[in-house]
N, C-alpha and C positions, 0 to 999 in steps of 0.2 A: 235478236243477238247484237245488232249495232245499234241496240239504244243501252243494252247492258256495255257494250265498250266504251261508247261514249261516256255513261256515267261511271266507270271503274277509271279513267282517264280524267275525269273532271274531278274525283277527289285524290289522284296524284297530282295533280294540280296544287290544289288546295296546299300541298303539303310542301311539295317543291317552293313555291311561292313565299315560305316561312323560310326556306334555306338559303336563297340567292335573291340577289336586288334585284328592284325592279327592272333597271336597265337589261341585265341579263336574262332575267324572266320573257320580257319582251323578244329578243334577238333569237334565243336559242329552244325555249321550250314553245311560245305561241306557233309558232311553222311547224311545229309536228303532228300529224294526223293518225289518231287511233283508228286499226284496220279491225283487230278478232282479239277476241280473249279465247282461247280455248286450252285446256287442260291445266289451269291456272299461269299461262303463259300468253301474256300481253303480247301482240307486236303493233310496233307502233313508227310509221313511212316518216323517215328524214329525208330531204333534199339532196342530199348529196356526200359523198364517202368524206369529204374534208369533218363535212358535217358530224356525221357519225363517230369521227375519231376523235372531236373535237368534246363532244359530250362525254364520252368516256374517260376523255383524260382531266377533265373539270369537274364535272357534274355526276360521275358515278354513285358518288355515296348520298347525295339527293334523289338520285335514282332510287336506290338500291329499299332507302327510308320510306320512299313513297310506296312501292313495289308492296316492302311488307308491310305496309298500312292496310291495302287494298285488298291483297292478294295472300296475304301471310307469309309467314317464314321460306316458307318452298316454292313461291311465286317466282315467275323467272321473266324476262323482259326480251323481246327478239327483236331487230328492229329490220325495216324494209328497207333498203338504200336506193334510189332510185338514181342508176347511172347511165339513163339514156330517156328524155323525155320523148322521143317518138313521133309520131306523128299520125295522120287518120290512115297510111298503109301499112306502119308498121309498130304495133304498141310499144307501151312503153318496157323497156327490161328494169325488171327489180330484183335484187338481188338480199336474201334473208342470211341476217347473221345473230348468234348470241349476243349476250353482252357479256363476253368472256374475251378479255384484252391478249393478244397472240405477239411473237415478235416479227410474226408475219404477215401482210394485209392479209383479207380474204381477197380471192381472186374477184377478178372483174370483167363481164363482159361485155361491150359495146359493140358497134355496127363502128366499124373507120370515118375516121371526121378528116378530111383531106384538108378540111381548111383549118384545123387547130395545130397553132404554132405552140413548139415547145418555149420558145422563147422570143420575147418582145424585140430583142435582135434580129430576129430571123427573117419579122416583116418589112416587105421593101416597097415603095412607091403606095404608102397611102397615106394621099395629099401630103406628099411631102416630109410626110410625119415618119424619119427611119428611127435614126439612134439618138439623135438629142434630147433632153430633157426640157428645154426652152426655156431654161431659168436664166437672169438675169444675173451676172455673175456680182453684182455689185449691189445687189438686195443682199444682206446680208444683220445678223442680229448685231455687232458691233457698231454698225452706224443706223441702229434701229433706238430713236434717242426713247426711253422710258419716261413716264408720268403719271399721274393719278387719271390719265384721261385714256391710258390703254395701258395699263398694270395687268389687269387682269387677262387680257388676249396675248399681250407677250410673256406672261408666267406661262400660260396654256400651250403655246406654240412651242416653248421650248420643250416644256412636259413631252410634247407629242416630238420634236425632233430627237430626243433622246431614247425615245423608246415608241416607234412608231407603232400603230395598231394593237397596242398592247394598253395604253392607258383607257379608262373612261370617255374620254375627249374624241368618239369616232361616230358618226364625222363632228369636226369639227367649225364652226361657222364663224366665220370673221364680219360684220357686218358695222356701215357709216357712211358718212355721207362721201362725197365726193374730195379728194387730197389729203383723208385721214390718216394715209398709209397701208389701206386694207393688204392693196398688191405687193407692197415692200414685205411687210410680214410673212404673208403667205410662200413670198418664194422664198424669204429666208427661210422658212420652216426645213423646206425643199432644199437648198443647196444646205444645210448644215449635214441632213440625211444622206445629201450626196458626195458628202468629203468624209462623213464619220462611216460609213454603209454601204459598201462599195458594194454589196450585192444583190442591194436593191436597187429597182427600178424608178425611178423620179419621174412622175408629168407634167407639167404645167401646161395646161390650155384655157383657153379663154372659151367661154359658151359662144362667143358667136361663133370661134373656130368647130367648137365641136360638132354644133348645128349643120354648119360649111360642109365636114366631113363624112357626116350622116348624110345628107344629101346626096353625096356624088355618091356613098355607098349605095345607096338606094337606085342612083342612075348608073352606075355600072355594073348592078349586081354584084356588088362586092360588102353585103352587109352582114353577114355570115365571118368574114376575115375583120371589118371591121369590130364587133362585139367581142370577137375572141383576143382583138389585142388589145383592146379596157380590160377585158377580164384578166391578166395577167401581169396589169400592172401593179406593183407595190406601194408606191403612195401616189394618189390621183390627188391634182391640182386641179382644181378649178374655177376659176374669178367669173365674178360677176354672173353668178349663177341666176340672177331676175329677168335674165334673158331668154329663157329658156319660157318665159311666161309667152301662153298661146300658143306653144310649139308641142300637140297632143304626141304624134309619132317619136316626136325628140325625147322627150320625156319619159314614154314608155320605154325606149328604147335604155334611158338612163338608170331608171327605174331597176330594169334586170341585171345590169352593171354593177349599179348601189349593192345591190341585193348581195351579189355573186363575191363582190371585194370584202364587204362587212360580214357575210360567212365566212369568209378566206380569211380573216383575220388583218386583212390590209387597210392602210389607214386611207382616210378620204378627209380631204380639205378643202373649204368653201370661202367664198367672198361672196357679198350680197349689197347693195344698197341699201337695206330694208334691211328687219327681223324676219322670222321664217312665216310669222301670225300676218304680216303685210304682205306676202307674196300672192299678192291675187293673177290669176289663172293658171295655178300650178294645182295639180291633180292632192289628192287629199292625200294617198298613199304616200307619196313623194313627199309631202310638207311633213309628214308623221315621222320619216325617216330622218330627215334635218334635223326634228328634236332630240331623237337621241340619245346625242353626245352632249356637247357645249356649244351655247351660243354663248359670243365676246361681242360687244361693241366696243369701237374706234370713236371716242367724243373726242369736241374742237379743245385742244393744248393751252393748257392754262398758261398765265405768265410767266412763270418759271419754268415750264416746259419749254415753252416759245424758246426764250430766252439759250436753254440745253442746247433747241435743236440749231439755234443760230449759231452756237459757238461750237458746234460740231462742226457745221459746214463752213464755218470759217477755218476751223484747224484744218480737216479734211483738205481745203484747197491752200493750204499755206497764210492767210491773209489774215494780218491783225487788225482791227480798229476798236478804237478808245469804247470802256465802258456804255457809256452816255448815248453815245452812237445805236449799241446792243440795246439799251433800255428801252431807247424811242423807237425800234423796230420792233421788238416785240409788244409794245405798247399800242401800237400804230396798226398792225397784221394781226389779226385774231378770227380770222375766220379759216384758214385749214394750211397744212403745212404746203401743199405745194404752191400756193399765192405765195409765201413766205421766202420758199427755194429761189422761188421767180424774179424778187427782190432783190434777195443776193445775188445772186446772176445778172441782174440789170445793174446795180451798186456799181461790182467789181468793171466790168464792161464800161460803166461810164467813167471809170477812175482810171481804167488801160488807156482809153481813147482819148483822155483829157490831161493822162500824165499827173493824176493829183491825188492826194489819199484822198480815202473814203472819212468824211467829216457829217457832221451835223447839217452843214449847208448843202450840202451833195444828198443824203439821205432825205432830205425833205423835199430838195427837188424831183428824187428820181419817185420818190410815194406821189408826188404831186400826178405825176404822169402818169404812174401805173393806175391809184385807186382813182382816180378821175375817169378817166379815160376806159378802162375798163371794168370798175366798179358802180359810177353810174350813182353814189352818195356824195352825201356831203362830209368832209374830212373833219379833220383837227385844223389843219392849216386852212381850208376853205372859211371856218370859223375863224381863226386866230386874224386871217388877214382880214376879215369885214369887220370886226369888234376894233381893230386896232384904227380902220380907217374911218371907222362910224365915229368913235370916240375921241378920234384925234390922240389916242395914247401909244406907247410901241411896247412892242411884245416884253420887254425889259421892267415895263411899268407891272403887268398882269403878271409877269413870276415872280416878282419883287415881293416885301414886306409892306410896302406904303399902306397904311389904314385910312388913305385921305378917301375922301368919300367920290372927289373925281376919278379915283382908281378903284375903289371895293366897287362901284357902281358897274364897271365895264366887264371887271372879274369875273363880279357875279351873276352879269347875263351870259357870258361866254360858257363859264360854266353848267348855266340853266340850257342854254342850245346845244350844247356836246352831249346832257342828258337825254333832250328829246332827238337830236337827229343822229346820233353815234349808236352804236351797243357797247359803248365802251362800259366796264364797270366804276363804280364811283371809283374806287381806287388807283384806277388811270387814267381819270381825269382830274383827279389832284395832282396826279404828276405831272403834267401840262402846266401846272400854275407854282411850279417852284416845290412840288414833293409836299403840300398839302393832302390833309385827310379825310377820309370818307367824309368824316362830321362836318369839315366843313364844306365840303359838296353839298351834303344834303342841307345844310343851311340856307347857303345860296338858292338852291334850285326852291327851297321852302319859300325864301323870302320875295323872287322874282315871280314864285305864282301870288301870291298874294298882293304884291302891286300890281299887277294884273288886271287883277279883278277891283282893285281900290283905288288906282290912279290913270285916268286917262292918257297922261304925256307915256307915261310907261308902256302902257299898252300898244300905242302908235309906233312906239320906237321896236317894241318885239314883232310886229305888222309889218313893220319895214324892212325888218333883217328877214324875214319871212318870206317876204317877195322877191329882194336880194336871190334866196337860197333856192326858190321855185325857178328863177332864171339860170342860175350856176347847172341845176339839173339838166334843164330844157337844154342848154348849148352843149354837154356834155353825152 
């Protein structure tokens, strides 16, 4: 008899699977377990009454097709609700209903659950955690600057702020490397939810935190109160979820959470350092749910990006400076937005304390400090001042026009050493030499390999900036 259920269940299947996407196929019909067929009447164990109401009011007439596929015209579908998982003293209660939609639930019976809060208000003193939502009021989409380097995760975030747990996009994964903005994002998703939806519930936590509070649930026994008030949140925040890697009880415990919220219909939001396919030591169940919805990644801010997000945060804080100023900072900062912020904030700070705008000379001193010092390469200016003192020429000479061969000479090693010790692109390192073009970058850099290899004096002289640059490293 349960090899007949199984197979009268395996070709509604079949059929269902032709009517709703895969996404939903997954979510809603894989967790359902066929019990009896008897008197041409299927029934077949959903998880829980959200569940069951939830299939009816989407998925009926998929139902309904597969039913009389299997079953014919007069086949009828019952389904088990399971409103009380139980325990080994006291089984579990299920509760059998048609699939005839009422303007009444069917009744429900459960055993009292003393620790189930009606509402996420209600719980007081766990770790901390009462009414707040712990969003940062000042992540927000407005000064969340757009580019071709995260289009796609702020198209996504907004989709999901405006209609939470209702798009495709659940959960949703924000994933990059370190000052991409992952966090900014994510809890702008969160406070736009929380000024446009005031009757949802908001969370932002960070995995170490959650770890944190799973713990003490665990050592006060209080982990019973803690699951029941995840379960009831409305949109769950969570950064930096690669934390949660090697943490087997954290995970399970997250695991039942995931589960319970993405049947509830509520939305779930991720940060990551990594993809979900990199998360090594995270249980396979868990990485399968990640997939989903949407993963976005956060790549490093092109130059015109850069350039957006500078002139935001100069509007932002009142402060103008010249063009030229913005070019060479964005030119200069290309590795992630928050080095970038840091700039600015160092800029402004030495132009308070110095009483002087913020100029070309001031911007190259204060990059001098910062990428030195804590970047640990060799700059533009690290270059620019060893070509100038090697050569005996000044910086006026190398952005200049001169074609004299005492100047294209110096140009175009300086140029050929920004190519190997920078990641700048060709195209900003023509800007360094007076707003010249790739072509001629790559000229340069062509022509100084080749004396390289052809001219001994030349060779000596790239040997010697060499050692020069091995030492600028070593003292820094």
């Amino acid at each position: 008899m349960q090899t007949e259920t199984r197979q009268v269940w395996a070709k509604c299947l079949e059929i269902i699977r032709h009517e709703v996407n895969e996404q939903s196929f997954k979510t809603w019909f894989e967790p359902i377990v066929p019990l009896k067929v008897v008197s041409n009447t299927l029934t077949i164990q959903v998880p829980s009454q959200f569940f069951y109401e939830w299939l009816e009011e989407n998925y009926v007439h998929a139902l309904r097709k597969a039913i009389d596929y299997t079953l014919g015209r007069n086949g009828m579908l019952e389904y088990s609700i399971i409103v009380d998982k139980g325990d080994r003293k006291n089984p579990p209660i299920a509760l059998n209903v048609p699939n005839q939609k009422s303007t009444t639930p069917p009744p429900v019976q459960r055993r009292p659950e003393p620790n189930l809060y009606e509402s996420p208000f209600q719980l007081k003193d766990l770790d901390s955690l009462e009414l707040d939502s712990y969003l940062n009021a000042h992540y927000i989409f407005d000064n969340f600057v757009e580019g071709d380097c995260n289009r796609l995760g702020r198209s996504a975030g907004m989709a999901v702020a405006q209609r939470p747990g209702v798009t495709s996009f659940n959960p949703l994964m924000i994933y990059g490397g370190v000052g991409l903005g992952k966090t900014h994002l994510i809890q702008a998703i969160g406070n736009y939810i929380k000024d446009t939806q005031a009757n949802k519930f908001v969370l932002y936590v960070s995995s170490e935190k959650f770890v944190n509070q799973f713990i003490n649930a665990i050592r006060n026994n209080t982990l019973q109160a803690f699951t029941n008030f995840y379960m009831q949140i409305d949109v769950l925040i969570l950064d930096d979820v690669q934390f949660l890697a090697g943490k087997e009880k954290t995970q399970e415990s997250f695991f039942h959470i995931f589960n319970h919220l993405h049947q509830s219909g509520k939305q779930i939001i991720m940060s990551s350092d990594r993809p979900p396919r990199d998360l090594a030591g995270m249980q396979d169940r868990l990485l399968s749910r990640f997939k989903w919805g949407l993963t976005a990644d956060l790549q490093q801010p092109d130059f015109e990006t850069r350039i957006a997000i500078i002139q935001k945060k100069l509007q932002a804080d009142g402060i103008y400076i010249k063009d030229e100023v913005i070019e060479y900072l964005a030119h200069s900062i290309d590795t992630n937005v928050r080095e970038m912020e840091g700039v600015i904030v160092s800029l402004m700070a030495h132009a308070s304390l110095n009483r002087r705008e913020i100029d070309m000379e001031l911007a190259r001193a204060t990059l001098k400090n910062i990428v030195v010092d804590n970047e640990k390469e060799i700059t533009v200016d690290n270059i620019l001042d060893a070509i100038t003192s090697h050569f005996d020429v000044t910086l006026a000479d190398l952005k200049g026009k001169s074609r004299k061969k005492e100047t294209v000479f110096p140009r175009q090693v300086a140029m050929y050493l920004m190519k190997e010790f920078t990641s700048l692109p060709l195209k900003s390192i023509g800007y360094h030499f007076g707003g010249r073009d790739h072509s001629t970058v790559i000229h340069a850099v062509q022509n100084i390999s080749v004396l390289i290899e052809s001219d001994k004096e030349v060779e000596k002289t790239i040997q010697k900036l060499y050692k020069h640059f091995n030492r600028v490293r070593v003292r820094s």
